[in-house]
Backbone atoms as SQL, in Angstrom:
CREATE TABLE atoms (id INTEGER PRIMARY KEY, chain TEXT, resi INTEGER, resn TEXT, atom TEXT, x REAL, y REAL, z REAL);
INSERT INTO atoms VALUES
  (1, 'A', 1, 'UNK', 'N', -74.817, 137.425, 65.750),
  (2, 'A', 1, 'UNK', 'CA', -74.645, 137.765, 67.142),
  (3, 'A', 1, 'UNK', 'C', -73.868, 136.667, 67.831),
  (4, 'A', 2, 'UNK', 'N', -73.408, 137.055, 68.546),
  (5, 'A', 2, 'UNK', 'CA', -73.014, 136.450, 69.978),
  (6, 'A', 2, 'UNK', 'C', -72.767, 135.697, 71.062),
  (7, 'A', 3, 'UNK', 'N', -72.439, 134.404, 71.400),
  (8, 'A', 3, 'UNK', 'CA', -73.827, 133.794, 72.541),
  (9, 'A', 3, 'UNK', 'C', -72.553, 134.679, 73.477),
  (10, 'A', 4, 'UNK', 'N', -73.247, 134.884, 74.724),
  (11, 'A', 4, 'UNK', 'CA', -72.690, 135.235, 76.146),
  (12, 'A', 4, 'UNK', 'C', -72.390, 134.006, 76.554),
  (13, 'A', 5, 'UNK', 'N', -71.346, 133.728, 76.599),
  (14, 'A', 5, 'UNK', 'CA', -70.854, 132.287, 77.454),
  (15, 'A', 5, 'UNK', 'C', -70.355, 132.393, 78.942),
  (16, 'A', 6, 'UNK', 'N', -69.965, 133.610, 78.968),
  (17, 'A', 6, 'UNK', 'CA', -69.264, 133.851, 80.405),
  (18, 'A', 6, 'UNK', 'C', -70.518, 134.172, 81.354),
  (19, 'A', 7, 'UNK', 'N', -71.854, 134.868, 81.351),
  (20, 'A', 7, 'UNK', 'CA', -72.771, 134.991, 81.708),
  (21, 'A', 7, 'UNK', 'C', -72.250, 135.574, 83.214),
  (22, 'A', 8, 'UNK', 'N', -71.285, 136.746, 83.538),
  (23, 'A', 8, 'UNK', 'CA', -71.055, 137.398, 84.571),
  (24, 'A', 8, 'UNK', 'C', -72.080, 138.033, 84.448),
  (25, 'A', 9, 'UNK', 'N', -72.458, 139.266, 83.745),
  (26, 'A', 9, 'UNK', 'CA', -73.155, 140.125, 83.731),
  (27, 'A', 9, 'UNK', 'C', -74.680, 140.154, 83.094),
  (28, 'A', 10, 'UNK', 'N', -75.550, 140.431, 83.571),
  (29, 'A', 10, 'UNK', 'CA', -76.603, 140.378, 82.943),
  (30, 'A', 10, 'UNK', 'C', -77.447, 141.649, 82.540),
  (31, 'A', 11, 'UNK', 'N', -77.710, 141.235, 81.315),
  (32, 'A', 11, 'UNK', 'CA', -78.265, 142.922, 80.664),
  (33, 'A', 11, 'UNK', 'C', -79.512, 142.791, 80.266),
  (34, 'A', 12, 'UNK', 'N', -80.407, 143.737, 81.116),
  (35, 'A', 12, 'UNK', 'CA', -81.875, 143.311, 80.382),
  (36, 'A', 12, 'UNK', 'C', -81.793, 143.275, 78.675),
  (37, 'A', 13, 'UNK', 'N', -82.739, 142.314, 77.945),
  (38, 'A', 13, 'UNK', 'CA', -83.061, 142.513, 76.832),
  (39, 'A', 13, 'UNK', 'C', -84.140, 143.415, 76.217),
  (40, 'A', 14, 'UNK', 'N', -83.066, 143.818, 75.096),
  (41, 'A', 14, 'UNK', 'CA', -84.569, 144.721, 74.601),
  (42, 'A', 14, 'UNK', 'C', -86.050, 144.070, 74.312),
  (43, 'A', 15, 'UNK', 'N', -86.929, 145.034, 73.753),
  (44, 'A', 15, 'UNK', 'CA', -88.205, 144.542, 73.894),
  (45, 'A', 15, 'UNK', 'C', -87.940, 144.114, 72.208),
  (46, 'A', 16, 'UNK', 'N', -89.096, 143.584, 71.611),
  (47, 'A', 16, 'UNK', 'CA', -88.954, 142.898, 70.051),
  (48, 'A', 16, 'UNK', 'C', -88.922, 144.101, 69.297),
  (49, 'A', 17, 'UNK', 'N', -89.950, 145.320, 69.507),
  (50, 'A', 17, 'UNK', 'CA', -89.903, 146.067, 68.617),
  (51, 'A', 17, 'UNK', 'C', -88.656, 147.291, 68.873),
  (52, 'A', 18, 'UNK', 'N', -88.019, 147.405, 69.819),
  (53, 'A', 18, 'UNK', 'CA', -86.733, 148.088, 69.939),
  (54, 'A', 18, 'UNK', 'C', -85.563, 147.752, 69.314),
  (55, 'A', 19, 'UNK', 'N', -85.496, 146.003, 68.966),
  (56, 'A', 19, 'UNK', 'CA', -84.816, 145.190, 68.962),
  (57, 'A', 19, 'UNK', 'C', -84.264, 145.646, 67.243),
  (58, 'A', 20, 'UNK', 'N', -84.944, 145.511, 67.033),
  (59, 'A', 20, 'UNK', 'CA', -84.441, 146.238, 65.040),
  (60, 'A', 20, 'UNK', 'C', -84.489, 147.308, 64.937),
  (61, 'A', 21, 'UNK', 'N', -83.360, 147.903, 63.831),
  (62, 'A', 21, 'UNK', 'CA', -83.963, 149.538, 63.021),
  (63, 'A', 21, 'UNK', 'C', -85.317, 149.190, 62.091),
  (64, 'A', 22, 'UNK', 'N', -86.062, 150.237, 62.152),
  (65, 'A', 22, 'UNK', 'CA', -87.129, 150.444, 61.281),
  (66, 'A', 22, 'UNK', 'C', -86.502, 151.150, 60.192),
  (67, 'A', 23, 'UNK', 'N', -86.326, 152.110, 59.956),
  (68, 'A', 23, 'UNK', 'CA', -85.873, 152.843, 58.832),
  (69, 'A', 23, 'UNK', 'C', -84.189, 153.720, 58.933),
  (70, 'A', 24, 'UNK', 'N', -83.903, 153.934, 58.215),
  (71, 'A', 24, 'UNK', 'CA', -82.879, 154.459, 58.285),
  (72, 'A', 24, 'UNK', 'C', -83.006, 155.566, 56.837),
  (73, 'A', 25, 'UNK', 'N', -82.558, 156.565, 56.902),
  (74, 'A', 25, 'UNK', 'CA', -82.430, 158.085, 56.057),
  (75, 'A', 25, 'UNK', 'C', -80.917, 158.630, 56.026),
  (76, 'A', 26, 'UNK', 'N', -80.719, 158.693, 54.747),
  (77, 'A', 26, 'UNK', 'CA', -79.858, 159.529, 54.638),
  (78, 'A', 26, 'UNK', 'C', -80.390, 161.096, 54.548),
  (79, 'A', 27, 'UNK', 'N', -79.147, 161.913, 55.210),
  (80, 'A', 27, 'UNK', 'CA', -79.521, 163.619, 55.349),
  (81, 'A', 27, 'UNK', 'C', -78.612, 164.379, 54.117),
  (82, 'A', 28, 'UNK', 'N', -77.878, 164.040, 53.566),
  (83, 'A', 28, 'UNK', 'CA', -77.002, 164.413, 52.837),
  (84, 'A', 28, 'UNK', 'C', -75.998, 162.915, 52.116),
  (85, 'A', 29, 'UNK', 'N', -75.523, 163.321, 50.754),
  (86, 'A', 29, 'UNK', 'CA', -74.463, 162.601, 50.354),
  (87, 'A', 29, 'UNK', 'C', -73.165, 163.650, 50.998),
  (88, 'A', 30, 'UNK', 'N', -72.098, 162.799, 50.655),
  (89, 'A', 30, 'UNK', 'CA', -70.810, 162.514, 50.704),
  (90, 'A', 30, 'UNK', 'C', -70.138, 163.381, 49.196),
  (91, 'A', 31, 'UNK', 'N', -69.947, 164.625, 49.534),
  (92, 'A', 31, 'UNK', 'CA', -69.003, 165.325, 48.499),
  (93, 'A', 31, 'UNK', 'C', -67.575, 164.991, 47.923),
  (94, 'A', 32, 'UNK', 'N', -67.815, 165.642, 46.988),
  (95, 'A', 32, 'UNK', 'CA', -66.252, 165.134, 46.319),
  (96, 'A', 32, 'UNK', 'C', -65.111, 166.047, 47.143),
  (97, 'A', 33, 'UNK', 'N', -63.766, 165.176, 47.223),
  (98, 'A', 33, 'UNK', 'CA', -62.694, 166.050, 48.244),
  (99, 'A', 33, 'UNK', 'C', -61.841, 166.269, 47.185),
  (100, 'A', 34, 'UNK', 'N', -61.746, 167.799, 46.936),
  (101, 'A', 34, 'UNK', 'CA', -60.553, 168.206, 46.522),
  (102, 'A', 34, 'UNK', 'C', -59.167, 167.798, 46.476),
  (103, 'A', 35, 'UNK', 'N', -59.054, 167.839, 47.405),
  (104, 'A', 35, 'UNK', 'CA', -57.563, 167.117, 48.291),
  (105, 'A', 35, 'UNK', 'C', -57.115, 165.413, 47.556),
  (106, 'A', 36, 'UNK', 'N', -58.222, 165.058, 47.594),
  (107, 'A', 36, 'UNK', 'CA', -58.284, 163.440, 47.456),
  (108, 'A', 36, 'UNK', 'C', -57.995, 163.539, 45.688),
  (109, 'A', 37, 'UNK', 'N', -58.807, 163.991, 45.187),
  (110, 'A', 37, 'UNK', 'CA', -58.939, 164.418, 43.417),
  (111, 'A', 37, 'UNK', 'C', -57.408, 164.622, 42.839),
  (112, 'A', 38, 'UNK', 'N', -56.274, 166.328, 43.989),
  (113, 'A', 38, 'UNK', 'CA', -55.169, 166.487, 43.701),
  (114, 'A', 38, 'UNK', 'C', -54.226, 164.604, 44.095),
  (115, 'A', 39, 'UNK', 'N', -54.449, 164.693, 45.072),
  (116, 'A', 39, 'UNK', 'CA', -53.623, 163.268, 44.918),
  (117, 'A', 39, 'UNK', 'C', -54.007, 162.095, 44.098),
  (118, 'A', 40, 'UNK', 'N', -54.831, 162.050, 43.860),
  (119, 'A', 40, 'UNK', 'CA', -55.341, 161.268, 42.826),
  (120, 'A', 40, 'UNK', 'C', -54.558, 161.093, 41.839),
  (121, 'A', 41, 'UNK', 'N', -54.965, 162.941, 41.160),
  (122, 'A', 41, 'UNK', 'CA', -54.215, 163.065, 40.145),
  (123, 'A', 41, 'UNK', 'C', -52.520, 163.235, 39.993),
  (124, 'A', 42, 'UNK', 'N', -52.205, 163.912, 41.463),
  (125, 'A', 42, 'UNK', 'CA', -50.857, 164.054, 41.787),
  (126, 'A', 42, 'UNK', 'C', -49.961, 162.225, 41.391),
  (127, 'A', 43, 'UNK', 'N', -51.050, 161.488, 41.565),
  (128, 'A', 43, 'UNK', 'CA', -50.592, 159.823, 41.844),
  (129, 'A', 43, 'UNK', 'C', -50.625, 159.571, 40.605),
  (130, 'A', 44, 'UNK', 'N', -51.353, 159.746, 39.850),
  (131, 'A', 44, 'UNK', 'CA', -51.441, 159.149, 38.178),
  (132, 'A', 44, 'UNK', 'C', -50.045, 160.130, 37.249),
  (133, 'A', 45, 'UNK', 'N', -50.091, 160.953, 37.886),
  (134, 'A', 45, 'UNK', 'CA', -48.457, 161.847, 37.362),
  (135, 'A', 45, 'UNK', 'C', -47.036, 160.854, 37.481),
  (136, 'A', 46, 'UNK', 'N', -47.610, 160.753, 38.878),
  (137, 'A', 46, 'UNK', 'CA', -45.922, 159.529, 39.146),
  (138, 'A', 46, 'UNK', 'C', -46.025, 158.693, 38.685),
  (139, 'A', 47, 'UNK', 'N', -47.076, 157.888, 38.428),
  (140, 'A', 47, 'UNK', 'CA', -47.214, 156.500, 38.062),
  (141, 'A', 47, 'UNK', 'C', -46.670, 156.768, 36.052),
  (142, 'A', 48, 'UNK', 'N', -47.147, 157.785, 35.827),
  (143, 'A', 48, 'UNK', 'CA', -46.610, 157.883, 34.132),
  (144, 'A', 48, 'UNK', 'C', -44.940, 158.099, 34.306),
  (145, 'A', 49, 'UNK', 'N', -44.882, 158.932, 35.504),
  (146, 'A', 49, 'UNK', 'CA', -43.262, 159.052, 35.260),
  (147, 'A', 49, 'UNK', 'C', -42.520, 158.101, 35.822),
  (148, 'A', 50, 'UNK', 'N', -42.661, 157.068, 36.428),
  (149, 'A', 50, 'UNK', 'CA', -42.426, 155.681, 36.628),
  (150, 'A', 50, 'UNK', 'C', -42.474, 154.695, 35.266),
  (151, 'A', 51, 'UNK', 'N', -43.493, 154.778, 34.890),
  (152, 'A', 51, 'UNK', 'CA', -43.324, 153.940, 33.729),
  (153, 'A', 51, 'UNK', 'C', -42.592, 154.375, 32.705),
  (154, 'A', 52, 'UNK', 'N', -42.427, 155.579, 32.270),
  (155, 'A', 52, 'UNK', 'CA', -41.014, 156.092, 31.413),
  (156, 'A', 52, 'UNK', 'C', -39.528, 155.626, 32.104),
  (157, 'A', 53, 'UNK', 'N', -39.381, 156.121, 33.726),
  (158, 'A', 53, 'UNK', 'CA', -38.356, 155.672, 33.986),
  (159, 'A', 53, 'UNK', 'C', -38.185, 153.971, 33.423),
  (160, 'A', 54, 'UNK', 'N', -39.097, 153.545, 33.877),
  (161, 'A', 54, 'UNK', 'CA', -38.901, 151.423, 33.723),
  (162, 'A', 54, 'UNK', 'C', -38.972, 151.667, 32.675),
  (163, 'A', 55, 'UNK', 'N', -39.409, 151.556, 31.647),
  (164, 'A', 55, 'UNK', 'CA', -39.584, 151.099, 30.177),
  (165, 'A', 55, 'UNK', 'C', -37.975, 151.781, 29.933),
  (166, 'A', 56, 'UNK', 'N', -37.394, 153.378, 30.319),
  (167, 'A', 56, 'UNK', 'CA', -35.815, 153.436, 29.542),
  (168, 'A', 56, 'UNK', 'C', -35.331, 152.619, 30.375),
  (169, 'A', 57, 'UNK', 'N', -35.432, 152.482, 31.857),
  (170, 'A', 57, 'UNK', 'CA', -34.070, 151.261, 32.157),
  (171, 'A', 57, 'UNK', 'C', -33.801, 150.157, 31.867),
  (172, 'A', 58, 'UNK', 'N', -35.168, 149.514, 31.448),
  (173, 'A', 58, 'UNK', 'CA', -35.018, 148.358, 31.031),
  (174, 'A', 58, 'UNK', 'C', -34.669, 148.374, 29.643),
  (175, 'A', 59, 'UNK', 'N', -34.580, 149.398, 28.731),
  (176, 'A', 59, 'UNK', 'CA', -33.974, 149.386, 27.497),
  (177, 'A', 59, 'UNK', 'C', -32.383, 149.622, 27.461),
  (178, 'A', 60, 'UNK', 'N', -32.368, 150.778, 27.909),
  (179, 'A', 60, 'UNK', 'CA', -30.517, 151.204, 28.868),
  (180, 'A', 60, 'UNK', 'C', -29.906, 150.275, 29.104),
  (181, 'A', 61, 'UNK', 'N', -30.621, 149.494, 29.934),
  (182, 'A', 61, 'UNK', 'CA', -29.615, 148.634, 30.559),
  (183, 'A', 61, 'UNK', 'C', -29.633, 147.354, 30.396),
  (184, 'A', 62, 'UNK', 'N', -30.603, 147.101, 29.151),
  (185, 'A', 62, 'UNK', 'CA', -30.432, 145.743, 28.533),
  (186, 'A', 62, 'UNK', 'C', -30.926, 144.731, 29.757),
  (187, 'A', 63, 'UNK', 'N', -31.948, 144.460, 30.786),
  (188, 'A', 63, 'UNK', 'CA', -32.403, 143.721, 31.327),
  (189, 'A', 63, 'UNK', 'C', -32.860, 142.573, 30.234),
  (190, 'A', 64, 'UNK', 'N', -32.978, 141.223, 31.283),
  (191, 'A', 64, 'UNK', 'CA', -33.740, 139.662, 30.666),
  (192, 'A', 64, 'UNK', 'C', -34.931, 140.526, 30.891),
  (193, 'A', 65, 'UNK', 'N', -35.851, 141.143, 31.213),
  (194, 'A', 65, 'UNK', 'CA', -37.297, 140.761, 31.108),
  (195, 'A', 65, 'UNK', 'C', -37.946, 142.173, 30.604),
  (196, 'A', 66, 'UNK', 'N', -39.431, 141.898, 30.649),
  (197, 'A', 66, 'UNK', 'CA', -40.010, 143.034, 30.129),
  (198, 'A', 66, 'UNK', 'C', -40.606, 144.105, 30.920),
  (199, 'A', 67, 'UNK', 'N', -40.264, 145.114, 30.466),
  (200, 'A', 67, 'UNK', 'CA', -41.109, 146.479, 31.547),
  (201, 'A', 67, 'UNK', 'C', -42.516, 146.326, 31.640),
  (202, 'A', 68, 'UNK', 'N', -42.893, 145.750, 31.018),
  (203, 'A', 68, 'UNK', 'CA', -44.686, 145.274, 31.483),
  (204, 'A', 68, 'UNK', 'C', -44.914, 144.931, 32.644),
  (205, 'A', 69, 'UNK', 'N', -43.933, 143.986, 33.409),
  (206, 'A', 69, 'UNK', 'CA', -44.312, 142.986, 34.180),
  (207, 'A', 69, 'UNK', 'C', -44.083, 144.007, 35.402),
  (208, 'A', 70, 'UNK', 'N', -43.765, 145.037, 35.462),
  (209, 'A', 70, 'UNK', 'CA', -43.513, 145.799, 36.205),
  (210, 'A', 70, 'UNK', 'C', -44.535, 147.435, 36.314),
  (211, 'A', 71, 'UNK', 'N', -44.661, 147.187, 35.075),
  (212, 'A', 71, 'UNK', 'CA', -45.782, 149.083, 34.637),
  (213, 'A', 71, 'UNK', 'C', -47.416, 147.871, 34.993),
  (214, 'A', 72, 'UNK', 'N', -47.797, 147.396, 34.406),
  (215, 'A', 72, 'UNK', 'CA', -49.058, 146.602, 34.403),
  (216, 'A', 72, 'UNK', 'C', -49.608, 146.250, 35.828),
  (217, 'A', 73, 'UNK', 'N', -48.842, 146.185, 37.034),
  (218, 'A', 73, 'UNK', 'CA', -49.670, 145.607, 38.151),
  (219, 'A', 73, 'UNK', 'C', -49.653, 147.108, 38.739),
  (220, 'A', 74, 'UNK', 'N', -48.767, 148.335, 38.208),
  (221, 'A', 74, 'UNK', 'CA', -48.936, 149.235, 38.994),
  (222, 'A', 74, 'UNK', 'C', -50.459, 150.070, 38.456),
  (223, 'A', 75, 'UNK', 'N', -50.389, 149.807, 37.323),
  (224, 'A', 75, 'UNK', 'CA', -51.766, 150.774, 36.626),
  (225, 'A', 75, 'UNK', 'C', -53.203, 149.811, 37.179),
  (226, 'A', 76, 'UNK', 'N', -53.126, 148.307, 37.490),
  (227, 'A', 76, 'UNK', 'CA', -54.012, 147.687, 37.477),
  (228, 'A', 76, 'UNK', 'C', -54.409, 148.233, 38.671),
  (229, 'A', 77, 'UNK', 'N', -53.353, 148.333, 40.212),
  (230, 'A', 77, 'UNK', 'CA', -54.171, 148.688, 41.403),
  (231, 'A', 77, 'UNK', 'C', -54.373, 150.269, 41.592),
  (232, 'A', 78, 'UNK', 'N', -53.982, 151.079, 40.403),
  (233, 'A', 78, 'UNK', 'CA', -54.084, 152.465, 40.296),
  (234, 'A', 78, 'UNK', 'C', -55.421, 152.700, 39.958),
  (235, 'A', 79, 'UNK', 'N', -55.871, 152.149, 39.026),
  (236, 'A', 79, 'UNK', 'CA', -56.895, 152.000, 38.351),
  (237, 'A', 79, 'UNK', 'C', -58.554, 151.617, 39.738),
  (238, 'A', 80, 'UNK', 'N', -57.733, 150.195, 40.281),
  (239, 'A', 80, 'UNK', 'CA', -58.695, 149.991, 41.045),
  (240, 'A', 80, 'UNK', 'C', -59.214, 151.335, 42.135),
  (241, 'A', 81, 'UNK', 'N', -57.836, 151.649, 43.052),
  (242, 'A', 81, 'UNK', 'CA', -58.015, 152.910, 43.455),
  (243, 'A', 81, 'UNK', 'C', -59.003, 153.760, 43.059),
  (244, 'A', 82, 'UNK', 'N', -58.602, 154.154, 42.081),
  (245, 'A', 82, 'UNK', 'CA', -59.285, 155.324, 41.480),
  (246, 'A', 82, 'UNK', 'C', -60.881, 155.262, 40.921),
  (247, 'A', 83, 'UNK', 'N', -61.023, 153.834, 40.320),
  (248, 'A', 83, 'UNK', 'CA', -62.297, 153.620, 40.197),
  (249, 'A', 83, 'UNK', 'C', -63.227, 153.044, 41.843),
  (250, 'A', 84, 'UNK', 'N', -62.406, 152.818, 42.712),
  (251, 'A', 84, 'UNK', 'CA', -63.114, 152.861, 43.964),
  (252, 'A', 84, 'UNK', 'C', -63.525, 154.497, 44.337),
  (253, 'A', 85, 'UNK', 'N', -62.724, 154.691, 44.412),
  (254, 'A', 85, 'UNK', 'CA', -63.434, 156.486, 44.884),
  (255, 'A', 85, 'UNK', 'C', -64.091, 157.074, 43.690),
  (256, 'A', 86, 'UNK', 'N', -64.264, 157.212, 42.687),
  (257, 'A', 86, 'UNK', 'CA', -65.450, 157.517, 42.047),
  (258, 'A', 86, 'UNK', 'C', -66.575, 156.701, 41.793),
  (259, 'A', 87, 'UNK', 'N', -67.007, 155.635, 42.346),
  (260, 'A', 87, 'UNK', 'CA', -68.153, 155.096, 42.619),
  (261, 'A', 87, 'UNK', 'C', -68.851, 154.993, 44.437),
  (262, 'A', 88, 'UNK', 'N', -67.748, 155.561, 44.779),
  (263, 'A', 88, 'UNK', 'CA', -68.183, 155.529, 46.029),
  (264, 'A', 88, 'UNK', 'C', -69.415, 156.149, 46.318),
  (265, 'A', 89, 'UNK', 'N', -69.601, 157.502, 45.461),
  (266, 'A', 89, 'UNK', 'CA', -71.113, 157.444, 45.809),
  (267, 'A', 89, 'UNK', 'C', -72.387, 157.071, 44.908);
């Protein structure tokens, strides 16, 4: 919390036992979204056809470095993504 430093306004305080939640309930979970699932999967489509594109250009066209360094950070935060929304609940 807080301190009030400006002390314009003054707000009664609650009483001690108002002052906390006692319990809290969930009424329902949080369903899976369709929508979210197609892009999901719509996203893991591009990301394969991305990494075909990089891996031939960088063969094509004879680049210094390796298509890893480029496919690897995209699958790593794809991955994270994706394993965030299926643990979400």
């Amino acid at each position: 919390m807080f301190a009030n430093l400006l002390r314009f306004r003054r707000q009664p305080t609650p009483s001690p036992e108002r002052a906390f939640v006692r319990e809290l309930t969930v009424h329902r979970q949080m369903g899976r979204s369709r929508r979210s699932e197609f892009w999901i999967v719509l996203g893991w489509l591009l990301i394969g056809l991305k990494t075909w594109g990089t891996f031939w250009l960088v063969e094509h066209y004879e680049m210094p470095f390796n298509a890893w360094w480029i496919v690897l950070p995209t699958y790593f935060c794809a991955a994270a993504c994706t394993w965030i929304y299926w643990r979400r609940n």
